[in-house]
C-alpha positions in Angstrom: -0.9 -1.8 4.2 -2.3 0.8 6.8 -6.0 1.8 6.7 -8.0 3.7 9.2 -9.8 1.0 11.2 -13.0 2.8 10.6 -13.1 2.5 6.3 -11.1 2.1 3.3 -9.6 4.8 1.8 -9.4 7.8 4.3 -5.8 9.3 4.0 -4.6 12.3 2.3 -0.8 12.5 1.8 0.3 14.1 4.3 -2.4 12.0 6.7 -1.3 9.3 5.3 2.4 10.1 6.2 1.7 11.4 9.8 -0.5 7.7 10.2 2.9 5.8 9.3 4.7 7.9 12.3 2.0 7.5 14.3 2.6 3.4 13.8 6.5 4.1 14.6 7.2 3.3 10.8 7.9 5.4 7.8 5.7 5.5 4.6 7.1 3.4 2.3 9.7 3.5 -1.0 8.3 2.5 -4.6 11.1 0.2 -4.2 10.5 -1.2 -0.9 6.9 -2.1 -1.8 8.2 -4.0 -5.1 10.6 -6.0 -2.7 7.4 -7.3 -0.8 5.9 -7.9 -4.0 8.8 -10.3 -5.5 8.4 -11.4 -2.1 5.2 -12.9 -2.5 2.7 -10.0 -0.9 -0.6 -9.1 -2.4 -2.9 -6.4 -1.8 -6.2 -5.3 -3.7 -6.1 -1.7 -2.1 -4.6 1.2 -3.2 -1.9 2.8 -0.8 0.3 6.0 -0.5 4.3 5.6 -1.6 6.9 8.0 -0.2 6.9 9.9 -3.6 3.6 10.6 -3.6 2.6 8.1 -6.3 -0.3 5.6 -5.2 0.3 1.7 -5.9 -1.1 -1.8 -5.2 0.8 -5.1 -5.8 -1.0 -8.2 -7.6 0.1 -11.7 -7.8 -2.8 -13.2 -9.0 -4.7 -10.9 -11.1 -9.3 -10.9 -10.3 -11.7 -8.9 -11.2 -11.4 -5.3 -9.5 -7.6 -5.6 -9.4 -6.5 -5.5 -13.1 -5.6 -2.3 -13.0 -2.9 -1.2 -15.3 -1.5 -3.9 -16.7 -4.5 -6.0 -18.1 -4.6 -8.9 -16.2 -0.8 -9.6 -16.0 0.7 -9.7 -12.3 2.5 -7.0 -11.1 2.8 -3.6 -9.2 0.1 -1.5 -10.2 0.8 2.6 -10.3 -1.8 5.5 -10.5 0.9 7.8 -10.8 1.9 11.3 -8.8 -1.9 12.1 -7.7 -2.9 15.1 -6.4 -2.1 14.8 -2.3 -5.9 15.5 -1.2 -7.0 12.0 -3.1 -7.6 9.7 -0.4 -5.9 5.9 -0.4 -4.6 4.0 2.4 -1.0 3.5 2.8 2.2 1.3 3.1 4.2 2.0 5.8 7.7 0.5 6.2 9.0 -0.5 9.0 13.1 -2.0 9.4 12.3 -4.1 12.7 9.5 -4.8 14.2 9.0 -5.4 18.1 5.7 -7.6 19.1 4.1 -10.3 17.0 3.3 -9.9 13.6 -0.5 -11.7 12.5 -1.0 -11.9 8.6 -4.7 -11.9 8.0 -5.6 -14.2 4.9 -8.5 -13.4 2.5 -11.7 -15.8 2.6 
């Protein structure tokens, strides 16, 4: 997930595209976001997809982060939504160069 460092939630589409490039990455598939999902990743924030749906995956269901699918795990999908909503974003990236730090919720 990519978010402005200054608040949640600040990306129009096509922001939200041109912050991916910024990053050297490309916005992400629906289908490469359901990969890190059965992959094990988890994020309570809704994020751009490259087809201009908005989604956020859930392993372990909490209040706040139901969203579509009534307390099950799983993907969760707003739909197409209009492109001047703001949501963060995935970005997908093939290889990375650097160090990768996972930040873990309290």
């Amino acid at each position: 997930l990519y978010r402005d460092g200054a608040r949640r939630y600040a990306f129009t589409f096509s922001r939200a595209q041109e912050a991916c490039t910024g990053i050297t990455a490309q916005i992400a598939t629906a289908e490469q976001l359901m990969a890190a999902y059965e992959g094990g990743y988890e994020q309570c924030d809704a994020g751009w997809l490259a087809d201009q749906t908005v989604r956020y995956p859930i392993q372990i269901p909490r209040e706040a982060c139901y969203g579509d699918m009534d307390g099950l795990p799983g993907v969760r999908n707003y739909g197409v939504v209009d492109p001047e909503e703001k949501y963060d974003v995935y970005c997908y990236v093939e290889d990375l160069q650097g160090e990768v730090f996972l930040a873990q919720n309290p």
